[in-house]
C-alpha positions in Angstrom: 5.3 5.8 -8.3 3.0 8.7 -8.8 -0.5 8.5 -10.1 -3.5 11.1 -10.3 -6.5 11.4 -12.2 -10.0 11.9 -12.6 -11.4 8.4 -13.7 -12.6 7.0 -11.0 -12.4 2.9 -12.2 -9.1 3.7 -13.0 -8.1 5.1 -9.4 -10.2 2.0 -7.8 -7.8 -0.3 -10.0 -4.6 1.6 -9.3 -5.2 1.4 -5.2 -6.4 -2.2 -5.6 -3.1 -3.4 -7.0 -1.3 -1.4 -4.9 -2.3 -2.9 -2.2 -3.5 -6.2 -3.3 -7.1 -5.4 -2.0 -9.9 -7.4 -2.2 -13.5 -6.3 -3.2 -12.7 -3.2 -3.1 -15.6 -0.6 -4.4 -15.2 3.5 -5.1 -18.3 5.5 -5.7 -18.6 9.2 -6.3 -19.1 11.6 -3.4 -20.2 15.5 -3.5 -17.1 17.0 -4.8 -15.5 16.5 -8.5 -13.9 12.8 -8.7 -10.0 13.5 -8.5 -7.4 11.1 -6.9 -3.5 11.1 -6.1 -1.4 8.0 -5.3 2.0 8.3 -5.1 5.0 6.1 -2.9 8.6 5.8 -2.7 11.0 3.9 -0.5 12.9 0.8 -0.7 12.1 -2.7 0.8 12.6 -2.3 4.3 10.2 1.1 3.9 7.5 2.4 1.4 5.9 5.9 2.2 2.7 6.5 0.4 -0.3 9.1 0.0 -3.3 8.7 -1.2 -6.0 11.6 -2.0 -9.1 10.5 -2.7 -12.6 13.0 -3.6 -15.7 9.9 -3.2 -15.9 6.9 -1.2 -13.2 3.9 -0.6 -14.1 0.5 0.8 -13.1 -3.4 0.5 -10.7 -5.7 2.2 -7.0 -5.7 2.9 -5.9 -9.2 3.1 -2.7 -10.1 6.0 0.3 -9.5 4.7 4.2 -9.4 6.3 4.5 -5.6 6.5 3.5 -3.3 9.1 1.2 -0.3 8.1 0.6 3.4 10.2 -1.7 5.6 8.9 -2.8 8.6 9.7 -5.6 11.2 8.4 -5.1 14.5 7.6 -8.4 15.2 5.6 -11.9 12.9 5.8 -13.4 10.0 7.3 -11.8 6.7 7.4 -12.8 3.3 9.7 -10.9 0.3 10.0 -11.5 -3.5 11.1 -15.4 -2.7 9.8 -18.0 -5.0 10.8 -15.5 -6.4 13.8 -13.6 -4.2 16.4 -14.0 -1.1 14.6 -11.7 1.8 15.1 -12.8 5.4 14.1 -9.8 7.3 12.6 -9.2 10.8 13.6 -7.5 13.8 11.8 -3.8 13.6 12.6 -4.0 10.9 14.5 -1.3 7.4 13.8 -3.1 4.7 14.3 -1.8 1.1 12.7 -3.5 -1.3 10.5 -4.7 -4.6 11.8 -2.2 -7.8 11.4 -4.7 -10.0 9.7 -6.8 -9.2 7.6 -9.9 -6.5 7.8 -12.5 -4.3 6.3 -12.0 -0.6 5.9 -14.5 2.4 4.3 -12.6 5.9 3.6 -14.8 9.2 2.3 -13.2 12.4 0.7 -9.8 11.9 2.2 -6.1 12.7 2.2 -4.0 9.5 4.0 -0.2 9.2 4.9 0.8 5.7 5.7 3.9 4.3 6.4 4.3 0.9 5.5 7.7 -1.4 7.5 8.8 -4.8 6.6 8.5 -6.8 9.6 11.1 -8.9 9.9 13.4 -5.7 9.4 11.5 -4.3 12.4 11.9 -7.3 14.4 15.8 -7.0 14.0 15.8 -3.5 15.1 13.8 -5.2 18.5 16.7 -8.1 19.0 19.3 -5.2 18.9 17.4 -4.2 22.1 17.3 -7.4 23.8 13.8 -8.8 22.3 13.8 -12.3 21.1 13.1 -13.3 17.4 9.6 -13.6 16.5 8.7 -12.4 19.9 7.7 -8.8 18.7 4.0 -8.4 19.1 2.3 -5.1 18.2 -1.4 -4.1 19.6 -3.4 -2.1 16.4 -6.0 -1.8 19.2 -3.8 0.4 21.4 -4.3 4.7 21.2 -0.4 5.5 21.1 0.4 8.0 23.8 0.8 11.6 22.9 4.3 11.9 24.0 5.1 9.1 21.5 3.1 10.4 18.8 4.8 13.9 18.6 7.9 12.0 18.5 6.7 9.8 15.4 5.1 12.9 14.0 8.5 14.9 13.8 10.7 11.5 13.0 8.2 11.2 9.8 8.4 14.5 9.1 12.6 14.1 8.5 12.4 10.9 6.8 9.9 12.3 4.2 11.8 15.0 3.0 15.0 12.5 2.4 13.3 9.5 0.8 11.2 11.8 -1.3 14.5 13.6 -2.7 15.5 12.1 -5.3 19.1 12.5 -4.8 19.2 11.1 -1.9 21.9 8.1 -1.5 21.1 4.3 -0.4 22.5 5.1 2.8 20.4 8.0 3.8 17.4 6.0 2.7 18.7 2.8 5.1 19.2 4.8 7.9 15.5 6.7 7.4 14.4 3.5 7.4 16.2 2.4 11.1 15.0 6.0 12.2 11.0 4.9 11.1 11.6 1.4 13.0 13.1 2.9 15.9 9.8 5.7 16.3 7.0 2.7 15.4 8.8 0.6 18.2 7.8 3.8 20.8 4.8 4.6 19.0 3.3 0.7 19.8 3.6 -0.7 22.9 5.3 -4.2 22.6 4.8 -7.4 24.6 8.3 -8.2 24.6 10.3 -11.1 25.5 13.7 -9.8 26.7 16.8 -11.9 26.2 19.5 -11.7 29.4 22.2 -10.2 29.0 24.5 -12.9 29.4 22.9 -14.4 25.9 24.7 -11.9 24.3 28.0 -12.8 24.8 30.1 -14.8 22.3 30.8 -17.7 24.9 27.0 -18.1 24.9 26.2 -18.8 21.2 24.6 -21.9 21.4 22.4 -21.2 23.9 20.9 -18.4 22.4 20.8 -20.2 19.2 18.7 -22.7 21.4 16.6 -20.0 22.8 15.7 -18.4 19.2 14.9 -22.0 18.2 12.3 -22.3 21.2 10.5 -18.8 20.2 10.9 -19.0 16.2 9.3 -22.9 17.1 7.0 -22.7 20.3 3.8 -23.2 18.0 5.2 -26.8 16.9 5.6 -29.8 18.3 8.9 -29.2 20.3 11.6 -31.7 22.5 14.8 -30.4 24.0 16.5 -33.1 22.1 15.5 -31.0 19.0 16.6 -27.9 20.9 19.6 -29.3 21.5 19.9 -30.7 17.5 19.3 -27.3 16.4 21.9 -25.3 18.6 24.7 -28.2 18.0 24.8 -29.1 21.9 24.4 -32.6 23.3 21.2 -33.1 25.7 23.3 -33.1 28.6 25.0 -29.7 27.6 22.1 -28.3 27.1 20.1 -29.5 30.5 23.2 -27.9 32.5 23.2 -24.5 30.5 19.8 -23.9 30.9 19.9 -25.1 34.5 22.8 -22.6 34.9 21.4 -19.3 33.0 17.7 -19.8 33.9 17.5 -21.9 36.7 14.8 -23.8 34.8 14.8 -26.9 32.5 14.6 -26.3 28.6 11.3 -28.3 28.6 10.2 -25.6 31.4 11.9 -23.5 29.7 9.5 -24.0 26.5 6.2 -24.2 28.8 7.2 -20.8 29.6 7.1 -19.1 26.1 3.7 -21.5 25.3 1.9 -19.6 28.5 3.7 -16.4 28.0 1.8 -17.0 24.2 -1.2 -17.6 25.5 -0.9 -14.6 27.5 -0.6 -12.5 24.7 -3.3 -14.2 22.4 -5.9 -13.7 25.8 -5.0 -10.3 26.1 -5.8 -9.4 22.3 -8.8 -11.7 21.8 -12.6 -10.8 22.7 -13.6 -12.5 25.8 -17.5 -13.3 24.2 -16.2 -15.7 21.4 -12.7 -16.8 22.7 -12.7 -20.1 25.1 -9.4 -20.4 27.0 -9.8 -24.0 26.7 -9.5 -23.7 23.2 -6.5 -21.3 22.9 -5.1 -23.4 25.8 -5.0 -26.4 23.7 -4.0 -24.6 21.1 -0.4 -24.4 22.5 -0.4 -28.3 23.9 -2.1 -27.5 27.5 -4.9 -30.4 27.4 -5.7 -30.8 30.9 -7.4 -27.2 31.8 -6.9 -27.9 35.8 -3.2 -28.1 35.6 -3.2 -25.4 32.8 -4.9 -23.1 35.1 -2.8 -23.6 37.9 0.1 -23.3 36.1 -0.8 -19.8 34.6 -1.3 -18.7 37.9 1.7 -19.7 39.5 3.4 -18.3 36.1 1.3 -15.1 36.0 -0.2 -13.8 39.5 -3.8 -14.4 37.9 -5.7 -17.1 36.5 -6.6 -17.4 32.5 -10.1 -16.3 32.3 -8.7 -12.9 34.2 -6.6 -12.2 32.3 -9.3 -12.9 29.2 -11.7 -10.2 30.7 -9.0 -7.4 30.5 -8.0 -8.3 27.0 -10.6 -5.7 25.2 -9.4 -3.0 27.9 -5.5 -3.1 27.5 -4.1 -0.1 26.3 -7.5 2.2 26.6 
C-alpha cells in the first residue's frame, strides 16, 4: 500500500483505517500540508512509514500485534494523559499493549508492526512457556540492543520492500525482526526445563502449557490432568518427580509469578495489592503475603514500589 497527498481529511481518513484509530484529529501546522503512508509485509510482519507535515492525535485501541516505532523527524508522545513517554529522534521505543493516547507534529515515523502469537513461538523455541511472554513498553532498550535492531531493520527493509522478493525471504525477515524485538525488550520470562522438551515428556508439557495458557481461570489438577490425557495419579508423580512440587503448587506458582509481573508494571498510587491479589484467587492477604515472600525474597507491596522504576 502506498498513499501520499495533500488533502489533509483524506490523510486523517487513510491513517485512521489503517490503524483502526479512534478520535483521531489532524490539523494544519506551519509548513504546506503533505503526507506519505505506505506498508508492506505479510501477516506475521507489516513495515510501515508515515510522513506527516501538521499535527496527529487520537486513540489507538489494544490490539494482538506488537508495534516499535521510531522517529526520524518531529515530535511524537505516547500513552498521553497517563504514563507519558516523550519520543526521541532515532530512538525504538514500542507502543503500549492496551490501549492509549498519542499526539505527533511534522513528523517522519518507521514502525514495525509483529503478530504476537508468531513472536511468542519464536520465545518457546528458546525455552519460554506459551503466553508467558511479557514485554515492558515502559522500558528504554539498551544501546547495545538498539544498534543491533537498528542494523537487523535496516536488512529486512530492503528485502520486504523488493518486490521480487520470494515468500521465503519475507518468512525468514520476519524470524530475523522477532528474534531483534526479543533483545530489543527485556522479557519476564518463564523458562521451561529442559527435560520438557523431550518426546518422553509430552504430556507433561502439554499439562504445563495448559496451566500458563489457563492460570487466569478457575483451575484443578484434575482438569490439568483432563487436558494433557494423564490420570490424577500420573500426573501427581510427574510433577512430583520434574518439579519437586505438586501441580496445585505448581499452579500457585504461575498465579504469584503473575502477580509479580502485573505489580511490577502497575503504578503504585492507584493499584492495591489486595485487589490484584484477589484477582488471581489469593483471598486471605496474610497468607498471600507470606507466601510471596517465601516465593520471592520480598513482600508484595515491595515489590509494588519498584514497579514505576524497572527498567530506568
Amino acid at each position: 500500500m502506498d498513499e501520499r497527498g495533500t488533502d489533509l481529511e483524506a490523510a486523517r481518513a487513510v491513517l485512521a483505517a489503517a490503524y483502526a484509530g479512534v478520535e483521531w484529529q489532524a490539523d494544519l501546522g506551519d509548513n504546506d500540508f503533505s503526507f506519505h503512508y505506505a506498508a508492506a509485509g505479510d501477516d506475521a510482519m507489516t513495515l510501515r512509514h508515515v510522513q506527516f507535515e501538521g499535527s496527529l492525535s487520537g486513540e489507538m485501541v489494544a490490539g494482538d500485534d506488537i508495534v516499535v516505532q521510531w522517529l526520524t523527524r518531529g515530535r511524537g508522545t505516547l500513552d498521553v494523559g497517563d504514563t507519558e513517554i516523550e519520543l526521541k529522534t532515532g530512538h525504538a521505543r514500542m507502543w503500549p499493549q492496551g490501549s492509549f493516547r498519542f499526539a505527533f507534529r511534522d513528523y517522519d515515523q518507521r514502525l514495525v508492526q509483529m503478530n504476537r502469537r508468531f513472536v511468542e513461538k519464536l520465545a518457546e523455541e528458546r525455552g519460554v512457556a506459551p503466553h508467558s511472554l511479557t514485554l515492558d513498553h515502559r522500558t528504554d532498550p539498551d544501546p547495545k540492543a538498539m544498534q543491533v535492531w537498528r542494523n537487523s531493520i535496516s536488512l529486512i527493509s530492503r528485502s520486504v520492500l523488493d518486490q521480487n522478493a520470494s515468500p521465503l525471504l519475507q518468512a525468514e525477515m520476519g524470524r530475523l525482526a522477532g528474534l531483534s524485538l526479543l533483545e530489543l525488550y527485556p522479557q519476564d520470562e518463564t523458562p521451561l526445563p529442559p527435560e520438557l522438551l523431550l518426546p518422553k515428556n509430552a504430556r507433561l508439557r502439554a499439562a504445563v502449557e495448559h496451566i500458563h495458557e489457563n492460570a487466569h481461570l478457575p483451575l484443578t489438577p484434575v482438569d490439568v490432568a483432563e487436558a494433557a490425557g494423564l490420570s490424577a495419579r500420573g500426573l501427581q508423580q510427574a510433577f512430583q518427580r520434574l518439579f519437586d512440587v505438586t501441580p496445585h503448587g505448581y499452579i500457585r506458582q504461575v498465579r504469584l509469578a503473575r502477580i509479580r509481573d502485573e505489580l511490577l508494571n502497575s503504578e503504585p498510587s492507584t493499584t492495591s495489592v489486595a485487589d490484584v491479589a484477589l484477582t488471581w484467587g489469593f483471598g486471605h492477604a496474610g497468607r498471600f503475603s507470606a507466601s510471596y515472600a517465601a516465593e520471592f525474597g520480598e513482600y508484595p507491596r515491595d515489590t509494588l514500589r519498584r514497579g514505576t522504576h524497572r527498567g530506568r
